[in-house]
VOPAGU-2260 file (C-alpha; in pm, 1 decimal, decimal comma):
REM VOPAGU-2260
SITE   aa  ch    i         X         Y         Z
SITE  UNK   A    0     197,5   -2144,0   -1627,9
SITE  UNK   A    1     464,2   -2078,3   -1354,6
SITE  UNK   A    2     303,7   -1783,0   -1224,5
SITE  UNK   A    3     560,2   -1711,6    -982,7
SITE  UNK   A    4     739,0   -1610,3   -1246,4
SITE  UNK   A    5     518,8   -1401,9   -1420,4
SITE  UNK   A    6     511,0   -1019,3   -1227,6
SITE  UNK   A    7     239,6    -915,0   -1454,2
SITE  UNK   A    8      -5,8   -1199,9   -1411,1
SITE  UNK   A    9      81,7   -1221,6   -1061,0
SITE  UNK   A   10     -10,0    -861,1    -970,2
SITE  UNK   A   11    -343,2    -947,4   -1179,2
SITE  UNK   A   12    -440,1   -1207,4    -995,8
SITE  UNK   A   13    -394,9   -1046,1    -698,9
SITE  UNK   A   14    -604,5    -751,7    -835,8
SITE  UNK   A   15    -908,2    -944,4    -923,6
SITE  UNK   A   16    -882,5   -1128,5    -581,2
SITE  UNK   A   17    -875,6    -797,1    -422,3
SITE  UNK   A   18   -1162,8    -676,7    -636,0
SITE  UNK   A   19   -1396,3    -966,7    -570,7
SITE  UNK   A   20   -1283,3    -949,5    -207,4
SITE  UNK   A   21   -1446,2    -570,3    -149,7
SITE  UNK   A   22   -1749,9    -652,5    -391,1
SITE  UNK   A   23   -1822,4    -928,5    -215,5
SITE  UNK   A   24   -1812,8    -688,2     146,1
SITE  UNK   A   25   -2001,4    -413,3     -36,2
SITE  UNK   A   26   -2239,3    -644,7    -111,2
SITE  UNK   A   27   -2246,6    -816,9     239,1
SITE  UNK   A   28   -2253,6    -460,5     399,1
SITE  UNK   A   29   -2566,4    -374,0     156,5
SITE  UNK   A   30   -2375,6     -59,0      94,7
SITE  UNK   A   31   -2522,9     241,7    -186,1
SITE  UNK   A   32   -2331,4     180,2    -460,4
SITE  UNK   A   33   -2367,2     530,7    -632,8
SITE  UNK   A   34   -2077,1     651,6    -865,2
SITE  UNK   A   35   -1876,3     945,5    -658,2
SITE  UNK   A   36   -1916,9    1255,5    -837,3
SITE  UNK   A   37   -1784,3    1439,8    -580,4
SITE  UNK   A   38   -1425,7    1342,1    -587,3
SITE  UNK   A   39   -1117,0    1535,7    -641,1
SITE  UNK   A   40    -953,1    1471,4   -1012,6
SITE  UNK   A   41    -637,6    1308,7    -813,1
SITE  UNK   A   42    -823,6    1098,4    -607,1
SITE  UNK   A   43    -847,3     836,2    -881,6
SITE  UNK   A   44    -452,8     827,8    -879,9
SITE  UNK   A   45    -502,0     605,9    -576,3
SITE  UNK   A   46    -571,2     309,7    -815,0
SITE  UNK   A   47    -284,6     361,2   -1005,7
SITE  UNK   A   48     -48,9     370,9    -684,8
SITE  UNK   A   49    -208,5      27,5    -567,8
SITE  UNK   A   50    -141,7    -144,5    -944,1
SITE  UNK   A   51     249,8     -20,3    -928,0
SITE  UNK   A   52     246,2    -124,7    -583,6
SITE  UNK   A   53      82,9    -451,9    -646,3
SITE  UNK   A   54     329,4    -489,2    -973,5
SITE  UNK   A   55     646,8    -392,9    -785,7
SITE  UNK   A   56     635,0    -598,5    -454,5
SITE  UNK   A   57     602,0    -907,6    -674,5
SITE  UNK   A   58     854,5    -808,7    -892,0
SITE  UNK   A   59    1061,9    -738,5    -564,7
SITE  UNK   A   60     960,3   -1068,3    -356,2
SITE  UNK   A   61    1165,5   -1254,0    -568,6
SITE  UNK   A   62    1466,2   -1029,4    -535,9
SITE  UNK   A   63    1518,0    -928,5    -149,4
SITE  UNK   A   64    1386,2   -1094,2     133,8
SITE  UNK   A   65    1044,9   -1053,0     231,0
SITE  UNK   A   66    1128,5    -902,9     595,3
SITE  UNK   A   67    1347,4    -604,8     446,7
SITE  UNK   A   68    1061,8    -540,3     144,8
SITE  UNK   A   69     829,3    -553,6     389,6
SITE  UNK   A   70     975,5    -331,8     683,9
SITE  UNK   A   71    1052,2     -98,7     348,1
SITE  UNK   A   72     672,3     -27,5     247,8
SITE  UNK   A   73     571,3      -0,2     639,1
SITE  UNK   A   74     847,9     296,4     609,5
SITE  UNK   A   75     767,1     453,7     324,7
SITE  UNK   A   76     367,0     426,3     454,8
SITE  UNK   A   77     492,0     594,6     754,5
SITE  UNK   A   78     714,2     834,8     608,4
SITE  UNK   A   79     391,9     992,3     384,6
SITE  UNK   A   80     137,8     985,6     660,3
SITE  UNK   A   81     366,2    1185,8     836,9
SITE  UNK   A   82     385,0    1377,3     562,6
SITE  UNK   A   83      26,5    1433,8     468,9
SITE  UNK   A   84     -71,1    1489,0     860,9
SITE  UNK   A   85     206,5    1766,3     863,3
SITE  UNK   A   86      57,0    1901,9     549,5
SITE  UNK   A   87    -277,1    1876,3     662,5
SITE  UNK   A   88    -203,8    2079,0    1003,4
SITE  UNK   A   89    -275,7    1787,7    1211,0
SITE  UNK   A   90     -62,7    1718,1    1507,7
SITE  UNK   A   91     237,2    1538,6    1489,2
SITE  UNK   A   92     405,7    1483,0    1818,4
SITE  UNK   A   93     650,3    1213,5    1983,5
SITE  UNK   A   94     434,6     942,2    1983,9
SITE  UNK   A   95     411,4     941,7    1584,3
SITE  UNK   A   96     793,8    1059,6    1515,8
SITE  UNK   A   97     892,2     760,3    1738,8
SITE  UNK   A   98     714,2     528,9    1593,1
SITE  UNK   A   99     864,9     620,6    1281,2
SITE  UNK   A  100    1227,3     654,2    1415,7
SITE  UNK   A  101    1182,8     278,5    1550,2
SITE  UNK   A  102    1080,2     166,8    1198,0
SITE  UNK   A  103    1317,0     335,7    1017,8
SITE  UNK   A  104    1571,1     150,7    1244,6
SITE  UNK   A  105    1428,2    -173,9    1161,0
SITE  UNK   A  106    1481,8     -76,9     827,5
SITE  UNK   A  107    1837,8      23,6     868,1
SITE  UNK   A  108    1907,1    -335,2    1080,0
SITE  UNK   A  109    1758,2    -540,6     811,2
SITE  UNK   A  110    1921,9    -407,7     501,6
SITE  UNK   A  111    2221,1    -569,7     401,7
């Protein structure tokens, strides 16, 4: 099987890699491994995000180079935290929004 062909398997294996990668700390950190109860109904959409992630940066390896899909999802990181910290009332000041002005520029240089 030519798995770098294969987007699906591909964003499986790196799933189960991933999984046995933070067992594997849990387990070296001896952490309490209770079930949250306490978590907000949309915190479980984080899991989702990380599968379509996973699923569309292999798709997209193969289709634009690696720099550009890379500087992309450091963007679009950026671009929500700035977001969420906004939303959240915590400061945002010139430090942060140049940070993300210089990596929107990267952005903008790389794209063809």
């Amino acid at each position: 099987i030519d798995v770098s062909k294969n987007v699906m398997l591909t964003g499986l294996i790196s799933a189960v890699i991933t999984t046995l990668a933070i067992g594997a700390t849990l387990l070296f950190l001896k952490t309490d491994l209770q079930f949250p109860t306490a978590v907000p109904w949309w915190a479980w959409f984080g899991g989702l995000a990380g599968a379509i992630y996973i699923v569309g940066f292999s798709f997209y390896a193969t289709q634009i180079p690696l720099t550009t899909l890379l500087i992309t999802t450091l963007a679009g990181q950026m671009g929500m935290s700035l977001l969420i910290d906004v939303l959240a009332k915590n400061p945002v000041g010139l430090r942060e929004l140049s940070s993300a002005l210089l990596i929107f520029l990267a952005m903008m240089i790389l794209r063809k």
